[in-house]
C-alpha positions as CSV (number, residue, x, y, z in Angstrom):
1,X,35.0,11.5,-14.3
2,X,34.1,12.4,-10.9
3,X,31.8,9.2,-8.8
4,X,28.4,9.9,-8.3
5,X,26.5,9.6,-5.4
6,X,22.8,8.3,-4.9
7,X,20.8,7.8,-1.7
8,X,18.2,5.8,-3.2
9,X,15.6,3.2,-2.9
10,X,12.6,6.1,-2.0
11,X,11.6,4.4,-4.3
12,X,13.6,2.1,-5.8
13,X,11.3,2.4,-9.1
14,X,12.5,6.1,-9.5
15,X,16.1,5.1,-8.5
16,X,16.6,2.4,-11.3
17,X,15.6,5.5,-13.4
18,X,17.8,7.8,-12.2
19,X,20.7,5.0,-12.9
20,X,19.3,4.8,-16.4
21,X,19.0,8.7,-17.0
22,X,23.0,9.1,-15.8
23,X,24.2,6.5,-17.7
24,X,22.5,7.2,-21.0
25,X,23.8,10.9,-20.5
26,X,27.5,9.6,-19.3
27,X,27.1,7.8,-23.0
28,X,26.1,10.4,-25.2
29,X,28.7,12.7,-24.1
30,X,31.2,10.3,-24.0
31,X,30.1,8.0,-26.5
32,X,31.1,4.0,-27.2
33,X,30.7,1.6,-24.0
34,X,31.6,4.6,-21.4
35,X,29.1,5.0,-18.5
36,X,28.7,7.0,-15.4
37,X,31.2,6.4,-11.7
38,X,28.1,5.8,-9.6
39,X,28.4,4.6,-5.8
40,X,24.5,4.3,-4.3
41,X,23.3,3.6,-1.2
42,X,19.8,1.9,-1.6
43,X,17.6,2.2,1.7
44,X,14.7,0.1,2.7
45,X,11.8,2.7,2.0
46,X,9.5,1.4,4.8
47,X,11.8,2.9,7.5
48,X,12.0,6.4,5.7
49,X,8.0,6.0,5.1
50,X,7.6,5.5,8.9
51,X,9.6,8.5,9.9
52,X,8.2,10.5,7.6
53,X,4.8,9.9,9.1
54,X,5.5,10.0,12.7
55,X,6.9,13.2,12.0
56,X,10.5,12.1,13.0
57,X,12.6,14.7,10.5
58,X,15.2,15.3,12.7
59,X,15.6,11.3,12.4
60,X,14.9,11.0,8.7
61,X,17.8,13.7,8.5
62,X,20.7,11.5,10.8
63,X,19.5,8.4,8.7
64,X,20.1,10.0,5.3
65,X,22.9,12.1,6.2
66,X,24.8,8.7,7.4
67,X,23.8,7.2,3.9
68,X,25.6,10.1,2.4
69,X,28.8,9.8,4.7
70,X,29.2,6.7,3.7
71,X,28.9,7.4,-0.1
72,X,31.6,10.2,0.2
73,X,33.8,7.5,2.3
74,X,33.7,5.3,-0.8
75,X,34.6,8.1,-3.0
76,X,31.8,9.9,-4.1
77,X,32.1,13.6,-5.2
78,X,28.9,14.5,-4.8
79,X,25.7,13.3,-3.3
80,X,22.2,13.3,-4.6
81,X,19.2,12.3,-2.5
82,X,16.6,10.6,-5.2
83,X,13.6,11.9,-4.1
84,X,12.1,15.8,-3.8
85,X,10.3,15.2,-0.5
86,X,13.5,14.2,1.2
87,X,15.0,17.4,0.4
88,X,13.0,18.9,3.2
89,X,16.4,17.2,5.6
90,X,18.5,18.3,3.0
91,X,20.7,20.7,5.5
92,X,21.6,18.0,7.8
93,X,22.3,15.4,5.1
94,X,24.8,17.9,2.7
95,X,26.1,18.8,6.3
96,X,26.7,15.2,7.4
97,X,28.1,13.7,4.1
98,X,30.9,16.7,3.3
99,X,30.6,16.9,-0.3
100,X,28.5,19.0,-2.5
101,X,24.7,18.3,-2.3
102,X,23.1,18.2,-6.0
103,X,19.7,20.1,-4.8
104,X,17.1,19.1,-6.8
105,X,14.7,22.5,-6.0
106,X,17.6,24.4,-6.9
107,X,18.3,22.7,-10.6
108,X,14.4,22.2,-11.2
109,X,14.1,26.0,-10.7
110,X,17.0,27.1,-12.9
111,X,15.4,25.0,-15.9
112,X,12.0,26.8,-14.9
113,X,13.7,30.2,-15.2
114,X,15.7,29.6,-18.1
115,X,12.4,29.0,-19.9
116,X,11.2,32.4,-18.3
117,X,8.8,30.2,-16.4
118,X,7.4,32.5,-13.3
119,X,4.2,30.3,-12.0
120,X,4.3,26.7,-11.6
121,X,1.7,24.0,-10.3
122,X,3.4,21.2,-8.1
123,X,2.7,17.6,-8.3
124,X,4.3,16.2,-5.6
125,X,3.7,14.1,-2.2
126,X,1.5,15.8,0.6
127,X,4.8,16.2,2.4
128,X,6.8,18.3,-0.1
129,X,3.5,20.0,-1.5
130,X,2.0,21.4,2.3
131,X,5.5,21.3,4.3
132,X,6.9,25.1,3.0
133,X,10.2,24.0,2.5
134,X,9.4,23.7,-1.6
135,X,7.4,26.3,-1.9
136,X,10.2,28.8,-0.1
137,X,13.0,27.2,-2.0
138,X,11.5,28.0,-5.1
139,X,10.8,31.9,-4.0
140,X,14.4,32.2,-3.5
141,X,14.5,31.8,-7.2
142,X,11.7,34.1,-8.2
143,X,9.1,31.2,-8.1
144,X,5.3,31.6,-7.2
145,X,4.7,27.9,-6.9
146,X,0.8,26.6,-6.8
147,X,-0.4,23.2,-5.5
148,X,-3.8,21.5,-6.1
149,X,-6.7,22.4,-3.6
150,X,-6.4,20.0,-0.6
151,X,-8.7,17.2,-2.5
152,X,-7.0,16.8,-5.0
153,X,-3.4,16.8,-2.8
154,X,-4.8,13.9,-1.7
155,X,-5.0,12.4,-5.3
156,X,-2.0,12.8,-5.8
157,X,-0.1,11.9,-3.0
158,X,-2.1,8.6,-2.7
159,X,-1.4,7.7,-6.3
160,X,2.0,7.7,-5.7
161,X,2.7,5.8,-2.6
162,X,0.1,3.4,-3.2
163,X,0.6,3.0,-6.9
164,X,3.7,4.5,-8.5
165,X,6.0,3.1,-5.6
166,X,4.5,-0.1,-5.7
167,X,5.1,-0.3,-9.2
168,X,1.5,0.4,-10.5
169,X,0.9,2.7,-13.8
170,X,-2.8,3.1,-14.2
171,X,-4.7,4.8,-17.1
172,X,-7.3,6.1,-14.8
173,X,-4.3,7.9,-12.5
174,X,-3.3,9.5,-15.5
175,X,-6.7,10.8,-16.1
176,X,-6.8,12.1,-12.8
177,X,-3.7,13.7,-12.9
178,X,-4.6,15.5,-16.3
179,X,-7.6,16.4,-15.0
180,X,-5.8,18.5,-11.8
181,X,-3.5,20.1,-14.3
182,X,-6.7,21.4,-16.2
183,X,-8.3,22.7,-13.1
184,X,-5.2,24.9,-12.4
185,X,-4.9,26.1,-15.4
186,X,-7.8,29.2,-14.3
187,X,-5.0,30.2,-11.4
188,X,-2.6,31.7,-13.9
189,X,-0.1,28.6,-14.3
190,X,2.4,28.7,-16.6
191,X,4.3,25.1,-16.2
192,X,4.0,21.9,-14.0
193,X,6.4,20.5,-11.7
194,X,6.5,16.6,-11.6
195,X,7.9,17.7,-8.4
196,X,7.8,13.5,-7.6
197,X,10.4,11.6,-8.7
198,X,7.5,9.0,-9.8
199,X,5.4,11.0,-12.2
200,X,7.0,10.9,-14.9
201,X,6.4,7.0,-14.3
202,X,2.7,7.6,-15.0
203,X,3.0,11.2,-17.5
204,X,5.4,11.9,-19.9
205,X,6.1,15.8,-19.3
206,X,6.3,16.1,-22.8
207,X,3.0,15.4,-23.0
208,X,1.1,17.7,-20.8
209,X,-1.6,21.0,-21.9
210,X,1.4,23.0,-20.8
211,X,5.0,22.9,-20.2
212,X,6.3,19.5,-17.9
213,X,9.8,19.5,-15.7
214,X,10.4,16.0,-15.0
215,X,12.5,17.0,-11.7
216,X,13.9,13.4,-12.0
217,X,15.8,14.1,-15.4
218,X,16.6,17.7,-14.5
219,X,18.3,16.2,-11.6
220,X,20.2,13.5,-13.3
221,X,21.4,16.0,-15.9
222,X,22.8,18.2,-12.6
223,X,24.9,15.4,-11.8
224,X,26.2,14.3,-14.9
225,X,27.3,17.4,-15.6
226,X,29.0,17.9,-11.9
227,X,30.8,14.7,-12.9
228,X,31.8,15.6,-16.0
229,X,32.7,19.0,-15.8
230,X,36.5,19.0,-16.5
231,X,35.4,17.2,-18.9
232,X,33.3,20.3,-20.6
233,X,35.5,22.9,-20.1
234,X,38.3,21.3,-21.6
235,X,36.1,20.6,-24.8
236,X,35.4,24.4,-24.6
């Protein structure tokens, strides 16, 4: 089994599940007491936050990227930064750590176009919903991505940092949330994106008046299979 890597702690509510996600896959392949070889780096998510308002990518990018250095220094064969908006410094951090970079636009798009998905609406932070580098990601893959009018961006991204991250599951976000998805709907959609790795704290993707990718799980599954994949193939 090959180590894991996580730069976490943006949040640390959708880290733990990411740790819980791995494991329980690590188990049911493996079965018994087995879990996953996982080294993490948790940061403080008040120093990302700031840099991410000021503006200060370039920064965000060194900060990360030395997170993930120091993962592949204890071993780790891969690295996975826990969070979609973060994946806007993605480059620099893959760059800086020298192992492979588990992209989580890339694996939430292959699940979308295995399903023969073509037209997805993004839930996500204001930053990975306006910033293009989502949006253009996803077009490499055949993708015609749609995001909430600018109001309801707002929704969204406020519910998560000043709920979901703080720990905060509300009925009435839900509603909201539901209600954004119904709205879409007349724009041609064909699935949603919880394209936050704190959704699916607050909407179970299962759940939802048309098809849900939980990018959290889709990216755990990514790396449980990177770590296993000897593994597999032998089995095969």
């Amino acid at each position: 089994m090959k180590t894991i890597g996580l730069i976490g702690g943006m949040s640390w509510e959708s880290t733990a599940t990411y740790y819980r996600l791995i494991n329980e896959a690590v188990r049911r392949q493996r079965g018994g007491l087995h879990s996953a070889e996982i080294a993490m780096r948790s940061l403080d998510f008040v120093s990302v936050v700031e840099l991410q308002k000021a503006g200060r990518w370039d920064e965000a990018g060194r900060l990360l990227g030395e997170a993930g250095a120091g993962l592949a220094r204890s071993g780790a064969a891969c690295v996975l930064i826990c969070t979609n908006t973060m994946h806007l410094v993605a480059d620099p951090v893959a760059a800086m750590s020298g192992v492979p970079l588990i992209d989580i636009i890339d694996e939430t798009a292959r699940a979308l176009r295995a399903d023969g998905r073509r037209k997805p609406l993004l839930l996500a932070t204001r930053y990975t919903m306006e910033h293009g580098f989502y949006t253009e990601r996803m077009a490499r893959h055949g993708l015609d991505v749609v995001t909430p009018d600018c109001d309801d961006r707002g929704v969204v991204h406020d519910v998560i940092f000043n709920e979901l991250c703080q720990g905060q599951v509300r009925d009435a976000s839900r509603a909201r949330y539901l209600a954004i998805i119904e709205a879409a709907r007349s724009q041609g959609i064909d699935s949603v994106i919880l394209g936050c790795t704190e959704i699916s704290l607050l909407v179970d993707p299962a759940a939802l008046p048309l098809p849900g990718y939980d990018s959290t799980a889709i990216h755990a599954d990514a790396a449980v299979r990177f770590a296993l994949a000897d593994e597999m193939e032998r089995a095969a």
